[in-house]
ZAMARGU-4260 file (C-alpha; in steps of 0.2 Angstrom, whole numbers, plus 5000, padded with zeros to 4 digits):
<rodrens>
0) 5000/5000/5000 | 5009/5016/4994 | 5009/5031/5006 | 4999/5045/5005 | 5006/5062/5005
5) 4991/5073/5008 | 4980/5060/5016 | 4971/5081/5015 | 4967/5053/5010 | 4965/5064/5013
10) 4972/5071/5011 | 4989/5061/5012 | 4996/5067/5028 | 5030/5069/5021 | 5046/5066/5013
15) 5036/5051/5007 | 5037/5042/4988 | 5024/5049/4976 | 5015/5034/4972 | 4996/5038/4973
20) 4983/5028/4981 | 4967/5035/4977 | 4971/5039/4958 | 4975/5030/4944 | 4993/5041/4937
25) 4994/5042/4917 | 5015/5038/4923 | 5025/5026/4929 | 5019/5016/4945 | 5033/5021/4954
30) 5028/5037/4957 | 5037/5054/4951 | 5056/5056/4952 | 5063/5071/4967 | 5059/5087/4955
35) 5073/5099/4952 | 5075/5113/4962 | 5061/5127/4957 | 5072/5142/4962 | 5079/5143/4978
40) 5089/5127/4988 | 5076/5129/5001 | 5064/5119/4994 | 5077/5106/4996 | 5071/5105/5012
45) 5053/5106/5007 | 5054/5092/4996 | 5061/5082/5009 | 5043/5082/5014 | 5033/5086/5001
50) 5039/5074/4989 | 5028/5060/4996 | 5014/5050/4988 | 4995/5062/4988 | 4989/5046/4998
55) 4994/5051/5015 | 4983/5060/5028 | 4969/5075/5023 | 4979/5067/5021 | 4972/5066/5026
60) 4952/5077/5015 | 4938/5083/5011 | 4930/5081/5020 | 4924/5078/5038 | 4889/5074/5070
65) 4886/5067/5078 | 4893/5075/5061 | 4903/5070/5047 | 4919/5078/5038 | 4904/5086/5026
70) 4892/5090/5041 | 4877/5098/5036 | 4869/5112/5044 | 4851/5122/5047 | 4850/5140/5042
75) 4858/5145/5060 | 4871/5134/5060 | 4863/5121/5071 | 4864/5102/5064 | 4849/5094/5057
80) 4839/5086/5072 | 4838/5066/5071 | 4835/5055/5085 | 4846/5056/5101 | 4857/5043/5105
85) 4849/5032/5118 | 4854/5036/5136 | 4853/5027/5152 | 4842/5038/5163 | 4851/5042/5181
90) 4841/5032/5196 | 4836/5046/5204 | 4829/5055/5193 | 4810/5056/5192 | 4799/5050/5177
95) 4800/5070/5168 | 4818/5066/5168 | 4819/5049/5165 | 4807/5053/5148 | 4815/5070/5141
100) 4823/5069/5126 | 4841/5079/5122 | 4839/5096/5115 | 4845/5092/5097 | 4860/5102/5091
105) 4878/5101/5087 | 4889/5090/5097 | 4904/5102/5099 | 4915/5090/5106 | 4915/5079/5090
110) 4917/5097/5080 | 4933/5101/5089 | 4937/5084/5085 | 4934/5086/5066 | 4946/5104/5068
115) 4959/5095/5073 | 4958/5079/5061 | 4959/5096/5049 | 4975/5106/5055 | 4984/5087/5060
120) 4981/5086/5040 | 4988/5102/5036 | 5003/5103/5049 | 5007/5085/5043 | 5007/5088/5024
125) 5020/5101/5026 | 5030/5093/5038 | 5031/5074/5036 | 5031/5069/5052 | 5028/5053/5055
130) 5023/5052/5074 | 5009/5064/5068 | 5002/5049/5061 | 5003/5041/5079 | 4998/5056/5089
135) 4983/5057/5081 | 4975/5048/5069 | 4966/5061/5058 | 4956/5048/5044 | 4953/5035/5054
140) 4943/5050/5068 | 4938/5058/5052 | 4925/5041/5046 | 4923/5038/5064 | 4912/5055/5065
145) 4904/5053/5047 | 4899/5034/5055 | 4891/5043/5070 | 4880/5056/5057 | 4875/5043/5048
150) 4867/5032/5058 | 4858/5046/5067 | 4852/5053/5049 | 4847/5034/5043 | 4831/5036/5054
155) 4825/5044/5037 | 4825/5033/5020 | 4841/5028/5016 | 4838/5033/4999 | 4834/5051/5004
160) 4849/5053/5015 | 4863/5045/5002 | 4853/5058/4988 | 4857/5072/5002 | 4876/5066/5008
165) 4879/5065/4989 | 4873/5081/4984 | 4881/5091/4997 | 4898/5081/4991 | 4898/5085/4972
170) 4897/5102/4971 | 4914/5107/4978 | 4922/5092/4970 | 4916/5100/4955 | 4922/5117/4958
175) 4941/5108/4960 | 4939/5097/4945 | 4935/5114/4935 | 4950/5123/4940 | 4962/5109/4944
180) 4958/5100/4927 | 4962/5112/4917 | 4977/5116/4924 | 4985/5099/4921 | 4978/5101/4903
185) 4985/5116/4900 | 5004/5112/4906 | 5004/5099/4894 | 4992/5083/4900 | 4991/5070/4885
190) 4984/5055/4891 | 4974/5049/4875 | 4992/5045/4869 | 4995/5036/4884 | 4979/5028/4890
195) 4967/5027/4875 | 4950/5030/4872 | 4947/5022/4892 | 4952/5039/4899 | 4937/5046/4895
200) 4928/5035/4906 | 4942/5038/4921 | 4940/5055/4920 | 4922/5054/4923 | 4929/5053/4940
205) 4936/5071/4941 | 4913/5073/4942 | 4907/5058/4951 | 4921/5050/4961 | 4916/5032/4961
210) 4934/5029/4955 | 4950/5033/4954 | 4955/5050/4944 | 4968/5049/4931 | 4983/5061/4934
215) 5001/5065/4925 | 5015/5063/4935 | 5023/5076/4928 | 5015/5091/4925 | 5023/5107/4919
220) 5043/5110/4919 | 5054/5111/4934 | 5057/5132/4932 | 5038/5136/4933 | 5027/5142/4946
225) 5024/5125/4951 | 5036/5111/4951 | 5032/5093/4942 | 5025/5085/4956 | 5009/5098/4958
230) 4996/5085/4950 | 5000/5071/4960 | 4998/5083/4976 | 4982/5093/4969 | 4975/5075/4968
235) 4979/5068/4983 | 4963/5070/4995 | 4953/5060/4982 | 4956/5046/4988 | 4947/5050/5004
240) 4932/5057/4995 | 4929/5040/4985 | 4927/5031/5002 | 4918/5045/5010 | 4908/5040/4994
245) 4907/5022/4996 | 4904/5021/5014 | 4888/5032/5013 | 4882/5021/4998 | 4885/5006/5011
250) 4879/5012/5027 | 4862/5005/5024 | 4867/4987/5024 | 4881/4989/5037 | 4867/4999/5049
255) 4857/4985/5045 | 4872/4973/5049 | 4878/4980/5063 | 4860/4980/5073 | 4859/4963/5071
260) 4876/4957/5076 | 4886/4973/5082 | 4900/4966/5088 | 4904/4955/5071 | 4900/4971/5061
265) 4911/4981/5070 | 4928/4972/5070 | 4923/4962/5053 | 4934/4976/5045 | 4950/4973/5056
270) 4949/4953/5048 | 4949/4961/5032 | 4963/4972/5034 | 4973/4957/5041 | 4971/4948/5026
275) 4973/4960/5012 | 4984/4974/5021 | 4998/4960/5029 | 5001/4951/5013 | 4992/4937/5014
280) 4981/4943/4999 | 4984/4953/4986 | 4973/4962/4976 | 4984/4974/4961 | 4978/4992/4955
285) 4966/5003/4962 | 4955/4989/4966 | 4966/4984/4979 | 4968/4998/4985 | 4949/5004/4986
290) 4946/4988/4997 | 4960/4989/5007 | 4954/5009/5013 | 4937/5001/5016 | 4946/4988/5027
295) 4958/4999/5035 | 4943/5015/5041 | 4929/5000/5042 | 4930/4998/5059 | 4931/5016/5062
300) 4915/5020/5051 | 4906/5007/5062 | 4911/5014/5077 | 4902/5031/5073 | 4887/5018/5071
305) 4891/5011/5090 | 4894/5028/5097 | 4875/5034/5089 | 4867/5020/5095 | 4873/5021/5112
310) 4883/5003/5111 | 4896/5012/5124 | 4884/5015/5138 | 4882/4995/5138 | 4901/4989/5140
315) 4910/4994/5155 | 4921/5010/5152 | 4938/4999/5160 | 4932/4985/5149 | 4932/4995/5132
320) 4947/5007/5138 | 4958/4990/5140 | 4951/4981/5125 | 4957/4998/5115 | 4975/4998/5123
325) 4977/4981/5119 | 4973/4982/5102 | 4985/4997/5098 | 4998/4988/5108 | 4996/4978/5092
330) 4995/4991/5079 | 5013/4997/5086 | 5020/4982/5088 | 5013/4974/5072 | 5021/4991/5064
335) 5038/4990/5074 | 5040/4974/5062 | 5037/4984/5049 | 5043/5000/5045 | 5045/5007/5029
340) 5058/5020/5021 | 5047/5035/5031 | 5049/5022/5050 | 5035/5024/5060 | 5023/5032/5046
345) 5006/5023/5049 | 4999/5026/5033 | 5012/5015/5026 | 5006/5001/5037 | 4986/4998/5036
350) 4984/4985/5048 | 4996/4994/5059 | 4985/5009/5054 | 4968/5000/5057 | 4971/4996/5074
355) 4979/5009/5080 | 4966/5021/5074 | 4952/5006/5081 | 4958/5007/5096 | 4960/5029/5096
360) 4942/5031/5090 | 4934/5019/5104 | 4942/5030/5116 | 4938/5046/5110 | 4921/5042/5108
365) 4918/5033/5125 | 4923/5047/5136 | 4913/5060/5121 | 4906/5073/5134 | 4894/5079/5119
370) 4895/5097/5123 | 4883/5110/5119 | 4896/5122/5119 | 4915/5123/5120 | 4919/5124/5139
375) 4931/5134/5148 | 4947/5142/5139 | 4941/5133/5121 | 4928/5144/5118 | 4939/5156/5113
380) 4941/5142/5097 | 4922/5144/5097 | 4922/5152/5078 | 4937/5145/5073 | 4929/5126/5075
385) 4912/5133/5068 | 4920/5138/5052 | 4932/5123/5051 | 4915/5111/5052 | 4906/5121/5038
390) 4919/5121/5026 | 4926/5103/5031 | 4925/5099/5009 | 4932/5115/5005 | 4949/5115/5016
395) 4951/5097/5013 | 4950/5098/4996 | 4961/5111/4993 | 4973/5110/5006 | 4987/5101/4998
400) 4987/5112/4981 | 4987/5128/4993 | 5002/5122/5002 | 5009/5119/4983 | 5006/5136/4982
405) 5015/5144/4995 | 5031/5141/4988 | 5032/5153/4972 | 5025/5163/4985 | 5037/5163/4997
410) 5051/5162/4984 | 5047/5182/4980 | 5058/5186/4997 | 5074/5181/4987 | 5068/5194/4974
415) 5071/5207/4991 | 5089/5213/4987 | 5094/5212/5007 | 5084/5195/5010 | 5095/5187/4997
420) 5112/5195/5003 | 5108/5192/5022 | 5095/5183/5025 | 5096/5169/5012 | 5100/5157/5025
425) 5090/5161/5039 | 5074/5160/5025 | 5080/5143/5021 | 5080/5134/5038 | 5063/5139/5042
430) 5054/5137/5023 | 5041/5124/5029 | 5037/5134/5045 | 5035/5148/5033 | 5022/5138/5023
435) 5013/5133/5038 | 5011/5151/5039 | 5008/5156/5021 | 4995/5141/5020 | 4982/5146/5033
440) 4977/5165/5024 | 4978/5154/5006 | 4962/5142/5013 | 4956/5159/5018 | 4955/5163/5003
445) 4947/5148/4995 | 4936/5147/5009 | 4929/5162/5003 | 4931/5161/4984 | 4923/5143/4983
450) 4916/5138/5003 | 4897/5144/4998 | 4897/5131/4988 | 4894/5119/5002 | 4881/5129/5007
455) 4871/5128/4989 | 4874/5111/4989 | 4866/5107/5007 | 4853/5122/4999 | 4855/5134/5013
460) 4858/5152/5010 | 4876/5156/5005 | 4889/5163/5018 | 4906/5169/5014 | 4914/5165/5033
465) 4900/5155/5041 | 4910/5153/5058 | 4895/5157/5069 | 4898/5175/5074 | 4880/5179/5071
470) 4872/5164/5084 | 4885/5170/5095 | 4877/5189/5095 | 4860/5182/5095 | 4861/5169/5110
475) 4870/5185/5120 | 4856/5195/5116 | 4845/5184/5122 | 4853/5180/5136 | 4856/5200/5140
</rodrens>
């Protein structure tokens, strides 16, 4: 299983090969060559952890309630009611409490979850670190959250809520495909030499991602604004987005599965990944590749499914908590055995990743406070995790092409006459901190230029910077 470098997979989430697992490249399998330097030696040290495969962590995203990567919101910001998850009502309390339902709303402990699956995305695409993929586990959260809004919303007809999770998915994919496209045609794409009249159908993709989309591993020339690699990177977070895709077209039957035998349904996946992410099957292409991410997140997806249906409040918290432990005991040590040329880097690993991010998600989800609002000292993140959650798509997306972009950006200081006699060094050894700055006002940016199209597409009113500022005023002046 090639790394991801965005895994924005999606986004791949760094100095990883450029092999791409969620498209199918027009060139070599082995993923592009190191490109040549673009300008300046400091993105020597960029591509030390750019040059990586778009397959690792929205990396990685888009993507993304009780709420998904792709959560979808009333006209005030507040999540579609569905049915509350079932509770165990406190002994003493008397029958008007026993019988009262949750007030419906966002859960803003899973939404700061969902934030920081995002940034974890971002910081890790820039940087490469591979203990990031330890730390935390952004993908394997990110399903575990679009699991938990999708059995709550399946109290509706299944057929009404795929129609819903799949119309508020293809408009922003659309709006990349349209300016991402023809970009790669227009720094030289010719894949009808190469591919044949099947491309046509594989770029079908690029609109409905059933599949994987065709890419060149080269596009452009190394002295342009981008360097060669830009394509495979732009292309990256797909991956995720065909088994965001996948997983809502299959939740009805693993709903259906998992009510009837929860505990099979739920670690099913994890006997799946042992067999066709260890080696002891395996499956060529992107075939192979699109089962092994439904094995690998399986188990995750299904656990936003147990965590919905209330499952934790039945198992003993020290009985789940050391269940967990001993499982990622197992992802590290099954990962010790197998490290690759980027060591610890979990998204090189899937059954190392499966557990590991198995046994993170259960734990998260078992102590889930489902807060109302962000408590204490967080609050101050209160618009911050608000916006992040509404364009979830749009950030994921985009992120890895954005970070693409900083560098002709920040290549203009050498263009500075006393940067490039005095400073030229000090600019070098901290490029990539300098893309982690220059990438945030970038999503800006697109947040703003294409983000109302989640909002069309979830057919709410369009907002240019939905990041609740308006409720906020509101429930103060009610309040006042």
């Amino acid at each position: 299983m090639t790394t991801q470098r965005i895994d924005l997979g999606g986004l791949s989430e760094d100095g990883h090969q450029a092999g791409h697992r969620g498209a199918s490249p027009s060139g070599p399998e082995s993923g592009p060559e190191p490109g040549a330097q673009t300008g300046t030696r400091a993105r020597d040290g960029f591509r030390a952890g750019l040059q990586a495969s778009p397959r690792h962590q929205a990396s990685e995203p888009l993507p993304i309630p009780s709420q998904d990567p792709f959560p979808s919101h009333g006209p005030s910001g507040v999540q579609d009611p569905g049915p509350t998850r079932n509770r165990v009502a406190p002994q003493d309390a008397g029958p008007a409490t026993a019988t009262a339902p949750k007030r419906p709303g966002r859960d803003r402990y899973l939404d700061l979850l969902r934030t920081i699956a995002l940034v974890r995305v971002v910081v890790y695409h820039i940087f490469g670190w591979a203990w990031l993929t330890v730390l935390f586990p952004s993908m394997g959260v990110m399903f575990a959250l679009a699991g938990s809004l999708m059995a709550r919303s399946l109290a509706r007809p299944a057929w009404e809520v795929i129609r819903g999770r799949v119309r508020r998915l293809l408009p922003p994919m659309w709006a990349f495909s349209a300016i991402v496209l023809p970009l790669i045609f227009y720094f030289g794409w010719k894949p009808l030499k190469e591919e044949g009249i099947w491309w046509f159908v594989k770029l079908a993709w690029y609109v409905v991602p059933v599949g994987a989309p065709p890419f060149p591993w080269h596009s452009g020339d190394n002295a342009g604004l981008l360097e060669q690699t830009w394509a495979v990177q732009a292309a990256g977070p797909l991956w995720y987005i065909r088994a965001y895709l996948w997983f809502v077209i299959a939740s009805p039957l693993l709903l259906w599965a998992f009510r009837r035998a929860p505990w099979a349904t739920l670690l099913a996946p994890l006997g799946l990944t042992a067999i066709v992410g260890s080696g002891l099957l395996t499956i060529p292409g992107e075939t192979g590749n699109a089962i092994t991410d439904f094995a690998v997140y399986g188990s995750c997806w299904v656990l936003g499914f147990a965590h919905q249906e209330g499952m934790f409040e039945k198992v003993p918290r020290y009985a789940a908590v050391s269940f967990s432990s001993l499982i990622m005991a197992f992802g590290l040590w099954w990962a010790s055995g197998h490290l690759g040329e980027d060591g610890w880097d979990l998204n090189d690993i899937p059954l190392a990743q499966a557990t590991w991010s198995f046994g993170f998600c259960v734990i998260l989800l078992i102590y889930s406070p489902s807060w109302r609002e962000l408590p204490g000292r967080l609050a101050r993140f209160d618009g911050l995790v608000t916006l992040a959650n509404n364009r979830a798509v749009t950030i994921y997306l985009w992120h890895n092409m954005l970070i693409m972009a900083t560098i002709p950006i920040i290549d203009l200081l050498w263009e500075i006459p006393y940067v490039d006699a005095h400073l030229g060094g000090f600019v070098e050894s901290v490029y990539v901190y300098l893309m982690l700055i220059a990438v945030w006002p970038l999503i800006g940016l697109m947040i703003v230029s294409v983000g109302w199209l989640e909002d069309v597409a979830a057919k709410r009113k369009p907002r240019l910077w939905p990041n609740g500022a308006g409720s906020r005023k509101r429930r103060r002046a009610r309040v006042a």
